[in-house]
N, C-alpha and C positions, 0 to 999 in steps of 0.2 A: 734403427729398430731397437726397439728399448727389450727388454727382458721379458716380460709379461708375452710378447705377441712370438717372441721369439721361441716362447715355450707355447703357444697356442699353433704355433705353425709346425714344429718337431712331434707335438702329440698329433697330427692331424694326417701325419703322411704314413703311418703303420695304418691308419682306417685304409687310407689309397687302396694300398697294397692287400688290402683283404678284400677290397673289393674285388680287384684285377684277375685274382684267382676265376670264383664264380664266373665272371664273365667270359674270361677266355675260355673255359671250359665248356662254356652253355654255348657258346659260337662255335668250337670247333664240334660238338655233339650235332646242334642244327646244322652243319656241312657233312658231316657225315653220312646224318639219317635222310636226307633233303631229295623226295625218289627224282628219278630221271625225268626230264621235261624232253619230249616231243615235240622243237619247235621248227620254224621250217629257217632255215637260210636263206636269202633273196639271193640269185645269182647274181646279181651288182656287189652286194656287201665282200665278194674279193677283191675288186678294184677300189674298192673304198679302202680295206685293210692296204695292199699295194700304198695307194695315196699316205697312207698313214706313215709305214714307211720309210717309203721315199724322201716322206718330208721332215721324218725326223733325224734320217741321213744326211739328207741339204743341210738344216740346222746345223747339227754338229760340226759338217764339214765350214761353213761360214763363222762360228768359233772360232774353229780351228784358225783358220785366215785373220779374224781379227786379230787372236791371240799368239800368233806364229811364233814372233821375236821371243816372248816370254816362255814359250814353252822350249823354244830352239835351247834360248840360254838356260832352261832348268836341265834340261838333258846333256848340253854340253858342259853345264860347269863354270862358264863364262858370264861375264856381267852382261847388259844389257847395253850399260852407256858406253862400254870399252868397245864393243860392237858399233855404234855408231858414230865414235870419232874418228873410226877409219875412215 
């Protein structure tokens, strides 16, 4: 990156950040003021939540299994390969 673009990219990142203000501001104000909606719940939409879950429990937990070895030997301290030349 030559000079020129390097001073065109340094001048460009204080705009960023002035913009970020405003925005964040004007977001958190529309959450604020935003009135109460009236809407209905489907009685299914709990078992769908449930499903949601559930499944992101399973997930984790089949990480967990892929990843077992690796996490054993972060917590214990131990290599992974000393582990399996037993």
């Amino acid at each position: 990156m030559d000079l020129t673009k390097k001073r065109e990219y340094i001048i460009r990142l204080p705009r960023l950040k002035q913009l970020a203000d405003p925005i964040a501001f004007s977001s958190l104000i529309l959450l604020i003021l935003t009135p109460d909606a009236n809407a209905y719940i489907d009685p299914s939409s709990g078992s769908y939540f449930l499903q949601i879950i559930l499944a992101g429990l399973l997930g984790a937990l089949f990480a967990l299994k892929i990843y077992w070895k690796r996490v054993k030997s972060f917590f214990t301290g131990k290599d992974e390969d000393s582990e399996q030349s037993k």
